[in-house]
PAZAPA-4460 file (N, C-alpha, C; in steps of 0.05 Angstrom, whole numbers, plus 32768, in hexadecimal, padded with zeros to 4 digits):
% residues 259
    n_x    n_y    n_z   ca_x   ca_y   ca_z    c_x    c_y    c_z   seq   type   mol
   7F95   850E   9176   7F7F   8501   9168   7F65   8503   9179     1      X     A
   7F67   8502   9194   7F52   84F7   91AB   7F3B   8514   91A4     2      X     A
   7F58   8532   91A0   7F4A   854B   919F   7F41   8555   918C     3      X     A
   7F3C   8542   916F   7F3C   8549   915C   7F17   8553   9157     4      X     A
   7F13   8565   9149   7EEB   8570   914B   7EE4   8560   913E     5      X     A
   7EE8   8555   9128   7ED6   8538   9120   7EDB   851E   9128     6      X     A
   7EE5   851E   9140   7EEA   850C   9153   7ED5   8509   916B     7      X     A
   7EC4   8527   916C   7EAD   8533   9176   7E98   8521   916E     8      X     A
   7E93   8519   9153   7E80   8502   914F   7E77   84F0   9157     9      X     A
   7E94   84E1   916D   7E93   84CD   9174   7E7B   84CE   918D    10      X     A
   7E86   84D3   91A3   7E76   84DB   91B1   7E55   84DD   91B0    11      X     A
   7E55   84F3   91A5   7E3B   84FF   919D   7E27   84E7   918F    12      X     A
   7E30   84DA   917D   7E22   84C2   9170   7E23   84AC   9191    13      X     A
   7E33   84A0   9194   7E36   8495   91AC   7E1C   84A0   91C8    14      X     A
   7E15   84B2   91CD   7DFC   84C0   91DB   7DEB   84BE   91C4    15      X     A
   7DE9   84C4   91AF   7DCD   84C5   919D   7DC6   84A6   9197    16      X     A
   7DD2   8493   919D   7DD0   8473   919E   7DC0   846E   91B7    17      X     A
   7DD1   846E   91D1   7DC6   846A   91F0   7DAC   847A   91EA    18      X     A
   7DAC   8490   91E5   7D89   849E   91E7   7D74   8492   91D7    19      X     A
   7D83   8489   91BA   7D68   8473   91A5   7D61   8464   91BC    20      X     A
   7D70   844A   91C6   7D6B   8436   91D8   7D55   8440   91ED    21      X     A
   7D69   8451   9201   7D54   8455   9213   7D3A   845B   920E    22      X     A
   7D37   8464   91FC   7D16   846D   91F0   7D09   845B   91E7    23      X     A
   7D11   843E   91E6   7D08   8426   91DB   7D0A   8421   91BC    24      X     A
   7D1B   842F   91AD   7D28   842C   9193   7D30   8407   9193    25      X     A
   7D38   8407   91A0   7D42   83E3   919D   7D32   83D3   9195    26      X     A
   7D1B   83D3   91B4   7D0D   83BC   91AC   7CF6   83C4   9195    27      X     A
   7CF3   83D6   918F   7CE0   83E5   916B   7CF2   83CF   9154    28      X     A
   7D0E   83D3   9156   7D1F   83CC   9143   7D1B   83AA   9142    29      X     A
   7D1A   83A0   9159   7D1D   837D   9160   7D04   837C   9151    30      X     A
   7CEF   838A   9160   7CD8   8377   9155   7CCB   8378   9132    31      X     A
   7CD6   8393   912E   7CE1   838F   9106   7CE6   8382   90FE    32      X     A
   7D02   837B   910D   7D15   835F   9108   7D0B   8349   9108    33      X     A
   7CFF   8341   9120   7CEE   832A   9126   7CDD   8323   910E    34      X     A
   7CCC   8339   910A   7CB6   8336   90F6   7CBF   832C   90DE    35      X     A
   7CD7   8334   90D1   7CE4   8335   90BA   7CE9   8315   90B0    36      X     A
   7CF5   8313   90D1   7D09   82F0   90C4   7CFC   82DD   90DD    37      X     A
   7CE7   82DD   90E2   7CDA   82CA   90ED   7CD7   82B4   90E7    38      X     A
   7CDB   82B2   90D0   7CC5   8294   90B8   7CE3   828C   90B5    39      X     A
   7D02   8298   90B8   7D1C   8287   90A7   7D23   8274   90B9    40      X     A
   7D36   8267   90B0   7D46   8248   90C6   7D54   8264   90D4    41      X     A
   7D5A   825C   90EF   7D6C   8269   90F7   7D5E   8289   9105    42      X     A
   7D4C   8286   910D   7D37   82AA   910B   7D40   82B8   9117    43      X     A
   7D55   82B1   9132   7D53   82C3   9142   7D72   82C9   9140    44      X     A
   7D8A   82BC   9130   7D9B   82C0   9125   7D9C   82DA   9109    45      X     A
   7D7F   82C9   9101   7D7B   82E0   90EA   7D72   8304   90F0    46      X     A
   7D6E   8301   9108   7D60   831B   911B   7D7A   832D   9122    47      X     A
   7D8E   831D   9127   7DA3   8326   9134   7DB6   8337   9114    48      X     A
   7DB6   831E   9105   7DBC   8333   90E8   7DB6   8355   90E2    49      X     A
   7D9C   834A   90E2   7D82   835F   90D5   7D85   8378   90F0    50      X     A
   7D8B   836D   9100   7D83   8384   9122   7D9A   838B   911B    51      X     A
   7DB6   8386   911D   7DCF   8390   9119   7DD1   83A6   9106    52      X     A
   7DC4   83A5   90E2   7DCC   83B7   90C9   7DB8   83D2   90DD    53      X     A
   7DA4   83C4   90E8   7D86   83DF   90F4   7D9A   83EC   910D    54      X     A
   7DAC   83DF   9114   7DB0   83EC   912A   7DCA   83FF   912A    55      X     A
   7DD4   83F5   9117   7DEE   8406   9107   7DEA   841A   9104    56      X     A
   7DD2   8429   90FC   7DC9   8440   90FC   7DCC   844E   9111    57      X     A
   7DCD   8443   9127   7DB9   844C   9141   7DCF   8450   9151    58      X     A
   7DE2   8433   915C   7DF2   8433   916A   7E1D   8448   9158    59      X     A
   7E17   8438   913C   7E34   843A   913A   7E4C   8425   9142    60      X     A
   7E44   841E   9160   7E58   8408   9170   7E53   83EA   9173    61      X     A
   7E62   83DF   9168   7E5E   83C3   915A   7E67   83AD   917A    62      X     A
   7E76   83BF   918C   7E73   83AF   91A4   7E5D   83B4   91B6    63      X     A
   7E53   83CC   91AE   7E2E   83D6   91C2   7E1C   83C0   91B5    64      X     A
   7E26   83C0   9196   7E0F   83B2   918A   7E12   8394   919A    65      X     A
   7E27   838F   9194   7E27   836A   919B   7E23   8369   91B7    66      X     A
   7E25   837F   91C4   7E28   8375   91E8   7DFB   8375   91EF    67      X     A
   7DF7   8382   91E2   7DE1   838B   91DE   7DCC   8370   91D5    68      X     A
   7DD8   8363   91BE   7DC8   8353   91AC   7DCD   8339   91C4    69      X     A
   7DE9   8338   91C4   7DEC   8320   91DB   7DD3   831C   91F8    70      X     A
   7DD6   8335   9205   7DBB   8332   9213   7D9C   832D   9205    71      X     A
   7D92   833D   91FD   7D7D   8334   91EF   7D79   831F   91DB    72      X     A
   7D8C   8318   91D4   7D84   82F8   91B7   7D9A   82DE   91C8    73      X     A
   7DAE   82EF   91D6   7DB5   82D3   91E4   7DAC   82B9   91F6    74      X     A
   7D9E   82CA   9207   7D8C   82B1   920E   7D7A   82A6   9202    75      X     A
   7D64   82B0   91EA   7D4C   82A7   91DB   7D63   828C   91D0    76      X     A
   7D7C   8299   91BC   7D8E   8280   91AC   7D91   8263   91BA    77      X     A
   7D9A   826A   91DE   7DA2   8251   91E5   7D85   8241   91EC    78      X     A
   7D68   824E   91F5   7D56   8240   91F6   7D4B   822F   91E4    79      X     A
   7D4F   823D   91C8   7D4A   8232   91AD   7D5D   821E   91A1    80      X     A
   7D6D   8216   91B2   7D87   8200   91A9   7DA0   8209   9197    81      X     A
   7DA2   821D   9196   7DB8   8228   9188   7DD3   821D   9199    82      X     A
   7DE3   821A   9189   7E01   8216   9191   7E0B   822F   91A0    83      X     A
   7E1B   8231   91B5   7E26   8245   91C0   7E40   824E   91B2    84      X     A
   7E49   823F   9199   7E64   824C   918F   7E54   825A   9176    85      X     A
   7E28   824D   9160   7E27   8256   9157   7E1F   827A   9163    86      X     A
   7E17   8277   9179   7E04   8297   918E   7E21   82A9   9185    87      X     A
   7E3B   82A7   9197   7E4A   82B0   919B   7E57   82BD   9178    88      X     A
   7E57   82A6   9164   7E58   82B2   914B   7E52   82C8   9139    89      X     A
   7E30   82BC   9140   7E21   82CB   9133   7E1F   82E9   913D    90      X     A
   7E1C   82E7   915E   7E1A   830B   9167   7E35   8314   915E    91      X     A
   7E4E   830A   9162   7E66   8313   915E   7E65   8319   9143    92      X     A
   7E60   8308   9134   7E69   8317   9113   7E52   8320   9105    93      X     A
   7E41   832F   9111   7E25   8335   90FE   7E24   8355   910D    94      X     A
   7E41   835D   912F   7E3B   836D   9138   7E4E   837E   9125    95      X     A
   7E5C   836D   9115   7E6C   8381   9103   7E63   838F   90EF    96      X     A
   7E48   838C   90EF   7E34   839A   90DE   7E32   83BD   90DB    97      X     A
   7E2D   83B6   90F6   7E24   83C6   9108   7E3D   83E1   9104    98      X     A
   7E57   83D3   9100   7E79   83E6   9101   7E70   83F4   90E3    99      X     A
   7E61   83EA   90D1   7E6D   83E9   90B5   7E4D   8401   90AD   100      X     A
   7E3B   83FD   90B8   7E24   8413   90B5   7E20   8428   90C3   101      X     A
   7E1E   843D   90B8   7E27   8457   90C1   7E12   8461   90D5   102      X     A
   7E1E   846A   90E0   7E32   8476   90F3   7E45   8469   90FB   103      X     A
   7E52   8460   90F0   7E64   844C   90F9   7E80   8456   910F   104      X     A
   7E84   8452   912A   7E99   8464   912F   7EC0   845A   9122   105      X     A
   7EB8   8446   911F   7ED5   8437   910C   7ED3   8450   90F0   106      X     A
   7EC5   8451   90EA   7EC4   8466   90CE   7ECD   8487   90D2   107      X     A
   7EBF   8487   90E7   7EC3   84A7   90F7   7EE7   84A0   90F3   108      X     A
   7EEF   8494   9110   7F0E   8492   910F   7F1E   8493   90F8   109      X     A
   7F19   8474   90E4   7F26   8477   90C8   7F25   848E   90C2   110      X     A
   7F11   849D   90BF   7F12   84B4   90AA   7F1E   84CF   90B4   111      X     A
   7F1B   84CE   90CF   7F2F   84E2   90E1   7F50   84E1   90D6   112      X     A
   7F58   84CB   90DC   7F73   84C4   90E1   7F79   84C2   90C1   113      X     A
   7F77   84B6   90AE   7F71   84B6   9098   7F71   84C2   9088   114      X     A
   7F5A   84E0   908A   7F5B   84FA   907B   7F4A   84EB   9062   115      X     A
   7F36   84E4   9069   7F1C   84CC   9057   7F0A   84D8   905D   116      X     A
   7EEF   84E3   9044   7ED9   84F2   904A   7ECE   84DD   9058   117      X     A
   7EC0   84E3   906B   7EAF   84D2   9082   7E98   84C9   9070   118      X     A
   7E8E   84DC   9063   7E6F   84DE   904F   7E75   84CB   903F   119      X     A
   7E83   84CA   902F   7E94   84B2   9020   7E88   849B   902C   120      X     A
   7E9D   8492   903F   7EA0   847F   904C   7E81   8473   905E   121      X     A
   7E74   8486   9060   7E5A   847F   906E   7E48   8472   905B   122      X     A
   7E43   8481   903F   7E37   847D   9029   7E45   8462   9020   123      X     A
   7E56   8461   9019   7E6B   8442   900E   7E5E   842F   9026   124      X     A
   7E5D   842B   9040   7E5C   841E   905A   7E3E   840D   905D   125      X     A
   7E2D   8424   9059   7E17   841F   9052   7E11   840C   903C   126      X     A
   7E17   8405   9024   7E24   83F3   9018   7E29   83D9   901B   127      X     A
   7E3E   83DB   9024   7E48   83C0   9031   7E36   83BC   9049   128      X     A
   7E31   83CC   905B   7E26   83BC   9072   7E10   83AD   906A   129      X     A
   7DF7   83B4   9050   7DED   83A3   904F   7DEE   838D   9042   130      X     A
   7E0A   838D   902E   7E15   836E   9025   7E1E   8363   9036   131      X     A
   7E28   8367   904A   7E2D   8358   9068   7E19   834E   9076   132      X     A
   7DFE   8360   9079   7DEA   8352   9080   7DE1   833D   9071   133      X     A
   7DE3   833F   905D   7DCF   8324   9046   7DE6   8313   9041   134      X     A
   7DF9   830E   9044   7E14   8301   9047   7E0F   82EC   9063   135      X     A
   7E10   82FD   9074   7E07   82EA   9090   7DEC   82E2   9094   136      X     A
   7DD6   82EF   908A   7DC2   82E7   9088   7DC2   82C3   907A   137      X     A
   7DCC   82C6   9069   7DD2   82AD   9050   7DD8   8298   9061   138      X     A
   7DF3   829A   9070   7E02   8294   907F   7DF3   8280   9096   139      X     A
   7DED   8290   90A0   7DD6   8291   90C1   7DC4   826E   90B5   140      X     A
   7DB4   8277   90A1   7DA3   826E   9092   7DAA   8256   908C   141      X     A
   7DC3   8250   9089   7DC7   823F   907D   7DD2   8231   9092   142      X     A
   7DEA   8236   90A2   7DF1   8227   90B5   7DD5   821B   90C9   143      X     A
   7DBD   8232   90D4   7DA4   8225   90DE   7D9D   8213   90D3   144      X     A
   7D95   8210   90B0   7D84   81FC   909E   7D9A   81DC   90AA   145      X     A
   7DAE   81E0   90A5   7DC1   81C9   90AA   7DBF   81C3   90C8   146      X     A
   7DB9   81D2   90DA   7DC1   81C3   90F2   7D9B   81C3   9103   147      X     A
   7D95   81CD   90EC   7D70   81BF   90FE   7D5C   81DE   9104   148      X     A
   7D70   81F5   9103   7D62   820E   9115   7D51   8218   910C   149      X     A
   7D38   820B   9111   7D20   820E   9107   7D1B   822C   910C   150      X     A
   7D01   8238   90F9   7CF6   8255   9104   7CDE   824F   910D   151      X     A
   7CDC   8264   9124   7CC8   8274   913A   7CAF   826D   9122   152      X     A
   7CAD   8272   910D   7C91   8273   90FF   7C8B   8267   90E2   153      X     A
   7C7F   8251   90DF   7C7D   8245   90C8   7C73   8259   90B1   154      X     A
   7C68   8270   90B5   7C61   827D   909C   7C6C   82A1   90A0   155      X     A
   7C70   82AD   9087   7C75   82C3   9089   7C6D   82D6   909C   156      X     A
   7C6F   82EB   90A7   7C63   8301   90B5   7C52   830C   9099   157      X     A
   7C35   831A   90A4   7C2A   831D   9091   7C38   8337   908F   158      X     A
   7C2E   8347   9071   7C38   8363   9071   7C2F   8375   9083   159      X     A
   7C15   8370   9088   7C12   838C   909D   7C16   8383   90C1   160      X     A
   7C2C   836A   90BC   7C36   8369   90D5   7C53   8374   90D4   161      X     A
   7C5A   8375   90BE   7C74   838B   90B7   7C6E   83A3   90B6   162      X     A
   7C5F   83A6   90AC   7C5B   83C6   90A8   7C55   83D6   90C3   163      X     A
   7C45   83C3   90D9   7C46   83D2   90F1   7C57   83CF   9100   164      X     A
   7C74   83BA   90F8   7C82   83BE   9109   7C9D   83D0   90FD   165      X     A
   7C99   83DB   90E4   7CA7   83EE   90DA   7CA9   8403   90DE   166      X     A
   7C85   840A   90E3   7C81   842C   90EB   7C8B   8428   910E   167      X     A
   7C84   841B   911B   7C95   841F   912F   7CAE   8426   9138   168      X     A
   7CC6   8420   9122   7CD9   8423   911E   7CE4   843A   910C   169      X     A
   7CD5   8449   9100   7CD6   8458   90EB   7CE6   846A   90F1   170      X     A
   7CE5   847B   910D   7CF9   848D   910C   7D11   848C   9113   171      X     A
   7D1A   8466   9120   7D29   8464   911A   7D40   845C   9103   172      X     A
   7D2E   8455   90E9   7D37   8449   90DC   7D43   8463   90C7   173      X     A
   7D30   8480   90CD   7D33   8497   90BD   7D48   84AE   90C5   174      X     A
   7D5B   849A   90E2   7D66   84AD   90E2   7D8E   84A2   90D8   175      X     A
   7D94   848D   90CC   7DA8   8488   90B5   7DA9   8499   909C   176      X     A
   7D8A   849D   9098   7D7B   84A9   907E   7D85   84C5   907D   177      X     A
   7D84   84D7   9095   7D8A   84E9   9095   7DA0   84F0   909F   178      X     A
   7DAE   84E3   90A8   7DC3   84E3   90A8   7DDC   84ED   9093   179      X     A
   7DDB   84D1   9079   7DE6   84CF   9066   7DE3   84E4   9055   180      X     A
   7DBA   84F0   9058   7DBF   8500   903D   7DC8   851D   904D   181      X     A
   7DD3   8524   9065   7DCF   8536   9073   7DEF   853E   906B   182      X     A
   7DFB   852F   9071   7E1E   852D   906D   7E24   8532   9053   183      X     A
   7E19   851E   9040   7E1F   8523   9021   7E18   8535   9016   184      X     A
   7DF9   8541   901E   7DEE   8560   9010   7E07   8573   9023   185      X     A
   7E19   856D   902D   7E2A   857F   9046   7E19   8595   9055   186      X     A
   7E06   858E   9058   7DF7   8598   906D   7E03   859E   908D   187      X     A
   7E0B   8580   9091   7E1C   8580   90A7   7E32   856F   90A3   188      X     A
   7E47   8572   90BA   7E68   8573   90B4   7E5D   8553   90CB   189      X     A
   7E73   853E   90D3   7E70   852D   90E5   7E66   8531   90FD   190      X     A
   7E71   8548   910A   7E73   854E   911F   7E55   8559   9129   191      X     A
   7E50   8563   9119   7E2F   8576   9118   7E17   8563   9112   192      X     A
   7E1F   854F   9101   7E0B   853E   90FC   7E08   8531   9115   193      X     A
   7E15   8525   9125   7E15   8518   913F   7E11   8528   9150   194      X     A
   7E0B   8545   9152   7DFE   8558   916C   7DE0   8547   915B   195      X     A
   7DD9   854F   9146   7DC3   8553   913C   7DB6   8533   913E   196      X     A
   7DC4   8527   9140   7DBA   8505   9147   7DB2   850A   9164   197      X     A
   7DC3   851C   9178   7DB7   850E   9193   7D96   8523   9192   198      X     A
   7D99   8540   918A   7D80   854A   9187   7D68   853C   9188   199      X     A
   7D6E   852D   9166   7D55   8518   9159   7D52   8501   916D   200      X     A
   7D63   84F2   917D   7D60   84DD   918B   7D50   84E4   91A5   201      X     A
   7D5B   84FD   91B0   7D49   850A   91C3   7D2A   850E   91BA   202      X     A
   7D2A   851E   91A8   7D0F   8524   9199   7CFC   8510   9199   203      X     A
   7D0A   84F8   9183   7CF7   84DC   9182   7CF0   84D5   91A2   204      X     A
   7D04   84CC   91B9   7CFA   84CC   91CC   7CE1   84CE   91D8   205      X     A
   7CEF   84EB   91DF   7CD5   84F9   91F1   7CB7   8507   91E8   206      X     A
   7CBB   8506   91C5   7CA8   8512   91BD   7C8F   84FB   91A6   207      X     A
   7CA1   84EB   91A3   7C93   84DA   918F   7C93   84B3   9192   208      X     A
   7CAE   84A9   91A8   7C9A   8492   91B6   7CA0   849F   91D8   209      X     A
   7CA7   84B2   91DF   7C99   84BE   91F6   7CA5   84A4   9214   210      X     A
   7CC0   8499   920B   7CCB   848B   9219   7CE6   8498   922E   211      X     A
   7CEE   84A9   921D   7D09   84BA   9231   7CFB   84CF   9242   212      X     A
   7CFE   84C7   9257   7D00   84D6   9271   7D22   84DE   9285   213      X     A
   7D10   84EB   9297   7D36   84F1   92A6   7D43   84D7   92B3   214      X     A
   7D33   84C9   92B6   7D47   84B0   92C0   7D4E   84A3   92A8   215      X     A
   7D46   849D   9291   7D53   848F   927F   7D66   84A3   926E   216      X     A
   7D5D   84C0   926B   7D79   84D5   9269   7D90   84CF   9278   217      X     A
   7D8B   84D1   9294   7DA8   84D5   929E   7DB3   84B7   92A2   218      X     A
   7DA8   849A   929B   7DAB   847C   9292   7DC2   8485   927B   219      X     A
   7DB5   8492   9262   7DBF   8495   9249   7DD7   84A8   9250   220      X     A
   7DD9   84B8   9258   7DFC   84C5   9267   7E08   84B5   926A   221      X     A
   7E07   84A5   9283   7E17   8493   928E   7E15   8484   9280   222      X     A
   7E10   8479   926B   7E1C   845A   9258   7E30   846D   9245   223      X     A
   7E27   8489   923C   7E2F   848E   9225   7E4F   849B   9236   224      X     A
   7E4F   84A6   924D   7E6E   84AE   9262   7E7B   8493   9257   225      X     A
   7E77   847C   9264   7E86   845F   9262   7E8D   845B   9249   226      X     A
   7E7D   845D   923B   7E7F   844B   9218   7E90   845F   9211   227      X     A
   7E95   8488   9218   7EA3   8495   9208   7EBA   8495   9211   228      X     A
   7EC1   848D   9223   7ED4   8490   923B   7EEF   8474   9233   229      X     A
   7EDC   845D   922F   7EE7   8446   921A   7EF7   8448   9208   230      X     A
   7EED   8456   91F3   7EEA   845C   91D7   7F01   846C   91D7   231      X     A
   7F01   8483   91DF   7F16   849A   91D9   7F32   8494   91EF   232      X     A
   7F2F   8481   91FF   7F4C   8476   920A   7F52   8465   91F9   233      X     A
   7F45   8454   91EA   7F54   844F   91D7   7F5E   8457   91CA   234      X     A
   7F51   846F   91B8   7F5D   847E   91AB   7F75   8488   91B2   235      X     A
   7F74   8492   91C4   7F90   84A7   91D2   7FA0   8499   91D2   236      X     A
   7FA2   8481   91DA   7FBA   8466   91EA   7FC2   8463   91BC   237      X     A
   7FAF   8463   91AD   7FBB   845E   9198   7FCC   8476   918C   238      X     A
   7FBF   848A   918B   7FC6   849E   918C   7FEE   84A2   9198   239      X     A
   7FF2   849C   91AD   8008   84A4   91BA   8019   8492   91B0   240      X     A
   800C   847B   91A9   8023   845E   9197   802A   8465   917F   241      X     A
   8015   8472   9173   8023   847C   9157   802A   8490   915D   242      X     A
   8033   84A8   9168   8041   84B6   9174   805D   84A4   9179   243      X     A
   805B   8497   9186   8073   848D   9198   808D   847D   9184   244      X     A
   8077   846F   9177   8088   845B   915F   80A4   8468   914A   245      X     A
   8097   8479   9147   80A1   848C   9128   80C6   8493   9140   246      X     A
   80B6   84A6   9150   80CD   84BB   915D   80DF   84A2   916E   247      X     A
   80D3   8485   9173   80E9   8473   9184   80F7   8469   9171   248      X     A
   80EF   8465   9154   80FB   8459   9140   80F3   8435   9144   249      X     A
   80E6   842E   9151   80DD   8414   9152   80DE   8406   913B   250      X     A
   80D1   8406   9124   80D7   83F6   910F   80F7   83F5   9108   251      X     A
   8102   8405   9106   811F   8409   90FF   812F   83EA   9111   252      X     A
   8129   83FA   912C   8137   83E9   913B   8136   83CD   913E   253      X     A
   8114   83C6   9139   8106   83A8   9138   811E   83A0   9120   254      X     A
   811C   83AF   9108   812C   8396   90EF   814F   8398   90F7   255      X     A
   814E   83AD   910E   8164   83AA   9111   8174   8390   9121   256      X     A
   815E   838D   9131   8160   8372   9144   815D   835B   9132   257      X     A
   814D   8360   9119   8147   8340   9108   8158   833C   90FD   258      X     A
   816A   834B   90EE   8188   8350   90DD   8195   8344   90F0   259      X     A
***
């Protein structure tokens, strides 16, 4: 499974994630976010929603996302009086957003092991991730209104305080966009689309917010070595269990012990 070529995706999306970030893709995305749900109960809960579906694009990894959101919105939450079981909730189940919007690497796997068009599944994902977002959004909203969690700003963001914090974000937000239609027109196969993600991530970088340099390059190696290095021992260690199960006869024997 570990050697499988559209298993190649993984990876490659995984580096085309670390390189958005390092180039300052993140905080473009927060302060969208910010702008968006400033005025709701709950804002910076609601940020963590909204940053999670934006970042699904970007990252794929719903534990990068949450380990990620935890530093940056975790401390603002506890300053602002949030509950530490609601902080811990909310990053935890809003980072599952993040699993369910494509690039998703849970989707990659399924559809490996599976024999499931990925394109499918990315297009369907996309979908749901954002009924998941306006689901917890609801959610967020409502548990804040009930327990007091006032917002950062009594009145809306005006529009052209969205709008400039959109174009900031734009190329990250355009590259899900091309993604999806990139795979479905079969332009590109999984594997190819994710060379072509780290390209564009490089590209936006160094050429258009002009943030990736060689120290935040070889930063973005070393997170993406660890995070892939993670990822695909799991795999393998799963890999060898379903291997292992079938040929030991384990189920057999389990009902044989229950009998």
């Amino acid at each position: 499974t570990s050697q499988s070529f559209t298993m190649l995706a993984i990876p490659l999306f995984i580096l085309a994630g670390n390189l958005m970030n390092s180039c300052g893709i993140t905080k473009r995305l927060m302060r969208f976010a910010n702008a968006c749900t400033g005025h709701m109960y709950g804002n910076i809960g609601q940020v963590s929603c909204l940053m999670s579906t934006l970042m699904g694009g970007v990252s794929g990894s719903a534990i990068a996302d949450a380990a990620m959101e935890a530093r940056l919105l975790g401390g603002d939450m506890k300053k602002a009086g949030y509950s530490k079981g609601f902080i811990a909730c909310n990053i935890a189940f809003t980072g599952l957003i993040t699993a369910t919007v494509p690039p998703g690497n849970a989707m990659i796997i399924y559809g490996t092991t599976g024999n499931v068009s990925i394109g499918k599944l990315f297009t369907t994902g996309l979908v749901v991730g954002l009924f998941m977002m306006l689901v917890m959004m609801f959610t967020t909203w409502l548990i804040a209104a009930i327990r007091g969690y006032k917002p950062a700003r009594t009145e809306k963001a005006k529009p052209r305080e969205v709008w400039e914090a959109f174009k900031e974000c734009f190329w990250a937000l355009l590259f899900p966009v091309i993604l999806l239609v990139g795979i479905r027109a079969g332009l590109f196969t999984p594997s190819e689309v994710g060379a072509f993600a780290c390209v564009y991530a490089a590209f936006v970088g160094v050429f258009i917010y002009k943030e990736l340099n060689w120290k935040t390059f070889v930063q973005a190696l070393g997170d993406t070595t660890r995070d892939v290095g993670a990822v695909m021992f799991i795999i393998a260690l799963s890999a060898l269990f379903g291997y292992g199960v079938p040929i030991d006869k384990v189920p057999q024997k389990v009902a044989e012990i229950m009998l």
